[in-house]
Residue, then its C-alpha position, 0 to 999 in steps of 0.5 A: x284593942x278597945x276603941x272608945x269613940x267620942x263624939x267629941x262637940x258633946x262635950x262642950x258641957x258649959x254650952x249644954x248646960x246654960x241651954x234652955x227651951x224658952x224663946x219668944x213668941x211669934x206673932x200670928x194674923x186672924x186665922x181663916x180657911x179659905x178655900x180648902x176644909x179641915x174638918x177632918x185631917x187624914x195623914x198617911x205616911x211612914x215613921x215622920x208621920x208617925x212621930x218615931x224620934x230616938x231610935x223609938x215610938x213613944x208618947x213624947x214623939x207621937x204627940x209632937x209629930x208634924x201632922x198633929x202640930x198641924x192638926x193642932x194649928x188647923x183648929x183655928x180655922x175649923x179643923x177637928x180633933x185628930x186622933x192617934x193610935x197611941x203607943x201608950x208608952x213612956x220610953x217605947x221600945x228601941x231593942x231587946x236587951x239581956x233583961x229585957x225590951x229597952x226603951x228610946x235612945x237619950x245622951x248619957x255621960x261617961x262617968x270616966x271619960x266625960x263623954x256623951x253618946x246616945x245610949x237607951x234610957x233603961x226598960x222600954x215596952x214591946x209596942x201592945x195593941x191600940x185599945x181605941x176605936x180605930x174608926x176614930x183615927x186620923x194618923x195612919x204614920x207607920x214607921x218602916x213602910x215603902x210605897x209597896x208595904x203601905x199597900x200590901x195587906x202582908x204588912x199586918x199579917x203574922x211575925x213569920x220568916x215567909x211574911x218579911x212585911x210584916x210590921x207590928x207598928x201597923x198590925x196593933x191599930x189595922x182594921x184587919x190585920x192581914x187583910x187590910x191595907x195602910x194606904x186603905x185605912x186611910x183611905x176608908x177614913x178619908x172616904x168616912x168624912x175625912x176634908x183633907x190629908x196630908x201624904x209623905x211616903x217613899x223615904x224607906x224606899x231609899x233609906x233602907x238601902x242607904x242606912x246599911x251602907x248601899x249593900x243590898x241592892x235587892x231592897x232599893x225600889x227601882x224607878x219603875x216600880x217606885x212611880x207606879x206604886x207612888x200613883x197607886x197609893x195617891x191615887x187611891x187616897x184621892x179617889x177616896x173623897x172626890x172633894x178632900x184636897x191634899x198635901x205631898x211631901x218629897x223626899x230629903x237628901x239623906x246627905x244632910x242626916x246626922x246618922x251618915x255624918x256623926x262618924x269622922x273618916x278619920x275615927x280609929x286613934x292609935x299609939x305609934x306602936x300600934x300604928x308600926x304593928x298594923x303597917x307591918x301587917x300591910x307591907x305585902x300589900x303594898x308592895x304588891x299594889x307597886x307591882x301591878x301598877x308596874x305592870x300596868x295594871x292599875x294607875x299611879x293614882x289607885x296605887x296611892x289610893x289604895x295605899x294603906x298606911x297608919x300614924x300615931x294619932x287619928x287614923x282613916x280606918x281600913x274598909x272594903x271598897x267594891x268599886x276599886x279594879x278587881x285584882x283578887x286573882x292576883x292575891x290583893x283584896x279590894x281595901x283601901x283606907x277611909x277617905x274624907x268623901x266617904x260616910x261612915x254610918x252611925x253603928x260604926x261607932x260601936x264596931x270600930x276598933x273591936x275584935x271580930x268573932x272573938x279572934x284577937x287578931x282581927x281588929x275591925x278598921x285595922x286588920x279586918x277592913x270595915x264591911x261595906x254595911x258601914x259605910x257609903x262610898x262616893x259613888x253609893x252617895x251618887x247613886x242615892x242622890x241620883x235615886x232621890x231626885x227620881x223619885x222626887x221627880x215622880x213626886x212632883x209629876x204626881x202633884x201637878x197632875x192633880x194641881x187642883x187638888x195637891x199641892x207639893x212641901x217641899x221638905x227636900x228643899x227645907x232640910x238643905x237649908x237647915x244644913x245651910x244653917x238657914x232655918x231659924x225661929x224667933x232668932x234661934x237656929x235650927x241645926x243639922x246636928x243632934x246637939x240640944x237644944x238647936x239640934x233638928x234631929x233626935x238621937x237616932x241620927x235619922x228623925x227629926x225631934x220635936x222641934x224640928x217637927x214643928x218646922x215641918x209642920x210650919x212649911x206645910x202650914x206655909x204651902x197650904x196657905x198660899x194655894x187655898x189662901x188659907x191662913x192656919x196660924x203657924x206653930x210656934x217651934x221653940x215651944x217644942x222640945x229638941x233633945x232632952x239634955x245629956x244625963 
């Protein structure tokens, strides 16, 4: 059986189409600099900084990151030119396919169904080396790295099995690929007359983990390491330039990204007979979830928790969950059927309903239950909360240990409040969807596009100006493009 999945509020095609991108103009005070310089802009960080958006780095995305919407409005009051390592690519690369790299993600229609879904736009580059002088350069944003990758010289080093590390996205624009550091270019560029920098790392440090479904426990940093790196890195930039100030940014709750909410728990449709063939296929274990629970096994409520049974209409898709009583010996696997708590992840999309290894009588969802790299169950969901606030925790401690110096963007805060619905410009919203032209983030589910940048460059803007009385001219975010309009 083919599933067709459909996001099913791409389809309002009036709505996309009367979109447009102009918006009015907000209106701004005489600028000044007040107590902090911004002659030269320094920003280290991963992927956000980096400008990654549609599942890809490409020209469109580098140049509408949040650092150099920044560095753009800083130049009214004395900041320099803000140099990028530019990926020189119109389309960037998002993976290998049969002909070739393919490019960034874009909202294609289904000619047959009507249906718009993220798909790649066509050919893409594999990611060449920087032709600038790295000397010159101001945003040191690589997408992919931790707290430790940034400060690990394994990161630039050669593409081998014994070098898990490496990243390309670095390798290209580092000083000395193998041997040089992230966080110690930034730093030697800091040192070589940088004034101030902006630093937003620690996010891979928990989303790797969460994005493949919280079923690697091996690559989710621990508390320990997390606050030790965190101190090192910081710590390194600001010993860099004893003058240079600076601004953190913390980590989103990961609740609010589309990749995790795109995918209803309720995804699998199925006609009555395919629903009477599929509970035929799990009468057995039923019966043997009533016979422990006779037993004493296991209450009344995780029998009926487990219960797996499928209608005619949409139906909540068969998934491993490891967190149920453990009764393998007796035979009964630890399935149950997709809650309305639980969160699919963006790729499930594709592998829902389809034949697994070739075998026509395993179907993923119905008689193969989904893999635990597919979904993030309530209590994975808690832990990564949990995670998030320590290491925001740690983020906060580090800021206010140099209060002189730093000062915390609390970006965790502005993204709940886009959830909210709370965050507008000019009177048009900013949402939590990937929906053009309010959506805030790009087709990859993860990063903002454009126009949410612009948003986050604005509460840097907001935070720097009240603790250096500052007042750097905010960004207009309705200049900036959301996703471009399904083709």
């Amino acid at each position: 059986m083919k599933l067709l999945y459909k996001l099913r509020y791409l389809l309002l095609a009036a709505l996309v189409v009367s979109c447009t991108y102009e918006f009015p103009e907000p209106q701004i005070e005489q600028p000044t600099s007040g107590s902090a310089d911004f002659t030269r802009i320094i920003s280290v960080g991963n992927s956000l900084t980096a400008g990654f958006m549609d599942g890809a780095l490409y020209n469109r995305g580098q140049q509408s990151s949040f650092a150099v919407i920044l560095a753009e409005q800083a130049r009214a009051v004395g900041g320099g030119d803000f140099n990028v390592p530019s990926i020189n690519s119109e389309n960037g690369f998002f993976q290998m396919g049969p002909q070739g790299p393919l490019g960034r993600l874009i909202l294609t229609v289904n000619p047959n169904t009507g249906a718009a879904a993220p798909a790649p736009i066509g050919a893409g580059d594999i990611p060449g080396d920087y032709a600038g002088n790295k000397a010159e350069l101001n945003n040191f944003g690589v997408p992919g790295i931790t707290l430790l990758t940034a400060l690990i010289p394994q990161t630039g080093g050669p593409a081998v099995p014994e070098n898990p590390a490496y990243n390309r996205l670095y390798e290209r624009f580092a000083s000395n690929p193998g041997t040089s550091t992230v966080i110690g270019d930034a730093a030697a560029a800091l040192a070589n007359g940088g004034t101030f920098f902006t630093f937003w790392l620690g996010s891979n440090d928990v989303l790797g983990y969460a994005i493949g479904g919280a079923s690697n426990p091996a690559i989710l940093t621990s508390d320990t390491d997390f606050q030790q790196r965190l101190n090192a890195a910081l710590g390194t930039m600001l010993q860099a330039n004893a003058d240079a100030k600076g601004a953190v940014a913390n980590i989103p709750s990961l609740s609010v990204l589309p990749y995790f909410t795109l995918v209803p728990w309720n995804a699998l449709p199925l006609s009555q007979e395919q629903a009477t063939q599929a509970n035929a296929g799990y009468a057995a274990y039923n019966a043997g979830l009533a016979q422990v629970r006779a037993a004493g096994l296991i209450t009344a409520q995780e029998e009926e928790y487990r219960r797996i049974q499928f209608q005619a209409g949409q139906n909540a898709f068969v998934m491993d969950d490891e967190n149920l009583t453990n009764l393998t010996a007796l035979g009964l696997p630890s399935i149950r059927q997709s809650k309305s708590a639980d969160r699919a992840t963006l790729p499930l999309s594709s592998a829902l309903g389809q034949v697994v290894g070739g075998n026509q009588a395993l179907i993923r969802g119905i008689s193969f239950p989904v893999e635990d790299q597919f979904v993030l169950t309530p209590e994975e969901q808690e832990e990564i909360s949990n995670k998030i606030t320590a290491f925001n925790g740690f983020i906060n401690a580090a800021v206010q240990a140099n209060n002189d110096r730093l000062v915390l963007v609390d970006v965790n805060n502005l993204l709940d409040r886009v959830l909210a619905g709370q965050v507008s410009s000019g009177g048009v919203g900013l949402t939590a969807s990937i929906v053009p032209p309010n959506g805030g983030f790009s087709l990859d589910g993860v990063h903002p596009n454009a126009r949410a940048h612009a948003f986050v460059a604005n509460l840097f803007i907001d935070r720097i100006n009240e603790k250096w009385g500052s007042n750097i001219p905010r960004a207009n975010p309705n200049e900036f493009m959301g996703n471009d309009l399904p083709r």
